[in-house]
ZAMARGU-4260 file (C-alpha; in steps of 0.2 Angstrom, whole numbers, plus 5000, padded with zeros to 4 digits):
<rodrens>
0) 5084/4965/4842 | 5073/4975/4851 | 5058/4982/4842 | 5054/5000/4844 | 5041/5004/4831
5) 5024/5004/4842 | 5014/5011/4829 | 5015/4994/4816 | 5011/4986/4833 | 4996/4996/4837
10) 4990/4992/4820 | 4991/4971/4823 | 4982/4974/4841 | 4969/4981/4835 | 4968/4968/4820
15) 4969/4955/4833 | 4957/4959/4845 | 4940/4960/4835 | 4923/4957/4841 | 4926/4938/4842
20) 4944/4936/4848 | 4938/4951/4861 | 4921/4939/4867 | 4935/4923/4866 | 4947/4931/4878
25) 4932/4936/4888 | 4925/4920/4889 | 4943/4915/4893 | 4943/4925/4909 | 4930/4912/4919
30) 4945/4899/4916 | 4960/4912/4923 | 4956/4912/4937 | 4962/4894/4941 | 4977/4898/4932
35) 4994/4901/4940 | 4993/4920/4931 | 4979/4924/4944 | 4986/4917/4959 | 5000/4927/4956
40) 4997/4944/4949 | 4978/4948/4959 | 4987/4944/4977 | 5004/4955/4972 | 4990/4968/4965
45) 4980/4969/4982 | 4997/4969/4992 | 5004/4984/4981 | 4987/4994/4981 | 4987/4990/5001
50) 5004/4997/5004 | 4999/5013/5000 | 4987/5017/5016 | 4978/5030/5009 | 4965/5032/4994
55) 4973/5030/4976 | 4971/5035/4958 | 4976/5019/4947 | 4981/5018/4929 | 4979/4999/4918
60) 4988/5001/4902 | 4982/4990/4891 | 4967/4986/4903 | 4958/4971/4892 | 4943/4967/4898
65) 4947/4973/4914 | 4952/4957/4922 | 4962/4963/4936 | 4952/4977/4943 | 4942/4968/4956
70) 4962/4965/4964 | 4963/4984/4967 | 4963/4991/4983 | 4962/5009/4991 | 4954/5011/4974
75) 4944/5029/4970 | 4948/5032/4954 | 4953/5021/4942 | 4960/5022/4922 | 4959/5009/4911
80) 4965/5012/4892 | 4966/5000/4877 | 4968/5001/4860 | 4953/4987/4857 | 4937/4995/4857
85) 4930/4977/4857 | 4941/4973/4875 | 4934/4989/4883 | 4915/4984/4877 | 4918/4971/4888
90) 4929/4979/4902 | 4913/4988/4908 | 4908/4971/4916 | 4923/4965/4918 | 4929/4950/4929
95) 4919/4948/4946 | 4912/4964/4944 | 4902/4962/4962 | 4921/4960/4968 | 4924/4979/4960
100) 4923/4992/4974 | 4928/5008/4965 | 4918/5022/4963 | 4925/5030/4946 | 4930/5021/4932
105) 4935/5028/4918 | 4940/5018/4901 | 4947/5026/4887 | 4951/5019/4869 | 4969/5026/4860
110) 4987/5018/4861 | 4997/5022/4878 | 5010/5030/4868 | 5000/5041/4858 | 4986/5048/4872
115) 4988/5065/4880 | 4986/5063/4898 | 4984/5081/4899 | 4993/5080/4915 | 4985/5070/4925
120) 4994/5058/4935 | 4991/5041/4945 | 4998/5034/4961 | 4998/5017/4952 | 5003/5010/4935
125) 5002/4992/4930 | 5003/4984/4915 | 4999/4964/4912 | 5004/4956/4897 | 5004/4970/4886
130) 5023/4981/4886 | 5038/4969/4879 | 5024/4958/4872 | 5011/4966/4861 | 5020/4982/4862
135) 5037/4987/4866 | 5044/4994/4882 | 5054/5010/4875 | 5063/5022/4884 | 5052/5035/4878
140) 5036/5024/4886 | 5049/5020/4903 | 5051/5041/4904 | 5030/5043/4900 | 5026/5033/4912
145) 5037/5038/4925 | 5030/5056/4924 | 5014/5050/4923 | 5016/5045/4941 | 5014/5056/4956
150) 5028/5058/4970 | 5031/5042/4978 | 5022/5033/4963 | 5025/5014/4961 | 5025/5006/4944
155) 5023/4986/4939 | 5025/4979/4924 | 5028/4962/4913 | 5038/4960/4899 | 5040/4944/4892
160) 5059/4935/4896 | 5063/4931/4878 | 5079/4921/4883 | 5066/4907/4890 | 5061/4907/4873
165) 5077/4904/4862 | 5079/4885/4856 | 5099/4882/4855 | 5098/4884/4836 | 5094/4903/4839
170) 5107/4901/4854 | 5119/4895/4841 | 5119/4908/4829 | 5120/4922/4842 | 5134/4915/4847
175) 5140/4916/4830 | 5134/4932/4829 | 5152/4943/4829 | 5159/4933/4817 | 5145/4933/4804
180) 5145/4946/4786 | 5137/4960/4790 | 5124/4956/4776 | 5120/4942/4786 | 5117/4951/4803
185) 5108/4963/4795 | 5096/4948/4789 | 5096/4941/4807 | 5094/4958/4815 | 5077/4958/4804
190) 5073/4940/4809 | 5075/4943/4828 | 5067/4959/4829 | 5053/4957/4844 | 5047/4966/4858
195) 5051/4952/4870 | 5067/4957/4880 | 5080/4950/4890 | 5083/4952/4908 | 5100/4962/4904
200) 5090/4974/4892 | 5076/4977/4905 | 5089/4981/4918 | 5098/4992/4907 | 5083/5002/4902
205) 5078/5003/4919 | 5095/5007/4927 | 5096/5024/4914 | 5077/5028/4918 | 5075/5041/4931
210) 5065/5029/4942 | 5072/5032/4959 | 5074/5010/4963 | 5068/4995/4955 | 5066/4974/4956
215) 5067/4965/4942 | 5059/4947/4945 | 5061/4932/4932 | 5044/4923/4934 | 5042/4905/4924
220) 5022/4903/4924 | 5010/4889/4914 | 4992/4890/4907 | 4982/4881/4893 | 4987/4896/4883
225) 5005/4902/4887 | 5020/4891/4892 | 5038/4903/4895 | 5043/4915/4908 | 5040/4934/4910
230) 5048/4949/4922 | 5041/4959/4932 | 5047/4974/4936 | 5040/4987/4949 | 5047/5001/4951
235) 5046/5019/4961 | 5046/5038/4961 | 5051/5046/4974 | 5048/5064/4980 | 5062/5077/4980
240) 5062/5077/5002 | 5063/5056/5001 | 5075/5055/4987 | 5092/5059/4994 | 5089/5045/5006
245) 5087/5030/4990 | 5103/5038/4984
</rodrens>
C-alpha cells in the first residue's frame, strides 16, 4: 500500500544521512560514474536541458551532493534542495565541479513538501532517487510540482518499480488478497505500506494530474549498491496557446 505520510519519512532521511553516511555516499560518487546509473541518467539530463534552446532555471529535488549537476545544460540558474544538511555540505563541491558551468547555484535545506517556493518557478525539475523511494510521490507533491513549473515546463522523475521487487510469496498472498478477513488485510496493508509503486499506480497518478502528456519508462539498472528496476517518468506543462493542440 502506498505510503503517503512524508513527514515520518523526512524524519528517517535526515537520520540516515548524517555526517558519515553523507561523506560515504560522497566518496561513493567517484565510483558512480562507472556505474550504468550515470550512463544513463547524465546523457538523458544533457539531452533534456539541450532541448530547451534557450537559457533555463533548474530545480533538483532532493539534490545530494549534487551529483548530477555538471549534466545540466542551458543552465543559469539552478536549485538544489535536500533535507540533509550533511549532503548539501557536500553539494557545494559536488561531482566534477570543473564540469559545472552555471553561474547561480542556489542550495537550500527543508523537505520539498514543506518549503514555500514563494512563487518562483523552474523550467526544469528532476528528481533521482529520491520520490517513490525515500519519499512518496503524492498527488499533492504531483500538483506542487507541476505549478512549480513555468509554461512549457518538463518534469523527470524516478520512482522505484516495486513489482521488480515482489518474491512470489508476497505475489502469493496478493493474489489471495480479496479472499483474506479483513483483520488480516488490514495486518498486510501495514506490512506492505512503502513508497515504492507500481507502473499501474504511477500511471494513474499521472493520468489524473493536470500534466498536459507523460512517458512512463520501466528501466532495470545494476550497481554494487542497488539491484531492481525503477521508472522514470517525464512529464510536460504546456501553455494555454499550445495546449489545445496535446488534447
Amino acid at each position: 500500500m502506498l505510503n503517503t505520510n512524508h513527514e515520518v519519512c523526512d524524519v528517517k532521511t535526515v537520520h540516515l544521512y548524517n555526517e558519515s553516511y553523507s561523506q560515504s555516499y560522497r566518496d561513493y560518487d567517484n565510483e558512480f560514474v562507472n556505474t550504468p546509473y550515470y550512463t544513463t541518467f547524465v546523457p538523458l539530463l544533457k539531452e533534456l536541458t539541450l532541448s530547451f534552446n534557450r537559457p533555463i532555471k533548474v530545480l533538483d529535488l532532493g539534490c545530494g551532493t549534487g551529483r548530477y549537476f555538471h549534466a545540466l545544460q542551458n543552465t543559469v540558474e539552478l536549485t538544489g534542495i535536500d533535507i540533509a544538511a550533511p549532503m548539501l555540505n557536500l553539494a557545494v563541491h559536488p561531482l566534477k565541479e570543473e564540469e559545472v558551468n552555471i553561474p547561480v547555484i542556489n542550495l537550500i535545506e527543508g523537505s520539498a513538501f514543506e518549503h514555500d517556493f514563494a512563487g518562483e518557478q523552474f523550467d526544469f525539475i528532476y528528481s533521482i532517487g529520491v520520490l517513490g523511494e525515500h519519499a512518496p510521490f503524492t498527488a499533492d507533491m504531483c500538483d506542487k510540482l507541476y505549478t512549480l513549473l513555468t509554461d512549457e515546463g518538463m518534469l523527470m522523475f524516478t520512482v522505484v518499480d516495486i513489482d521488480e521487487r515482489k518474491n512470489l510469496k508476497r505475489r502469493l498472498a496478493e493474489t489471495a488478497y480479496p479472499l483474506l478477513p479483513e483483520k488480516i488485510k488490514h495486518i498486510l496493508d501495514k506490512r506492505w505500506e512503502t513508497n515504492y509503486m507500481t507502473y499501474k499506480q504511477l500511471d494513474n497518478m499521472m493520468r489524473g494530474s493536470r500534466f498536459d502528456n507523460y512517458n512512463i519508462e520501466r528501466i532495470s539498472l545494476t550497481s554494487r549498491v542497488w539491484t531492481g528496476a525503477h521508472l522514470r517518468c517525464i512529464a510536460n506543462k504546456y501553455d494555454t496557446i499550445s495546449r489545445p493542440f496535446f488534447e
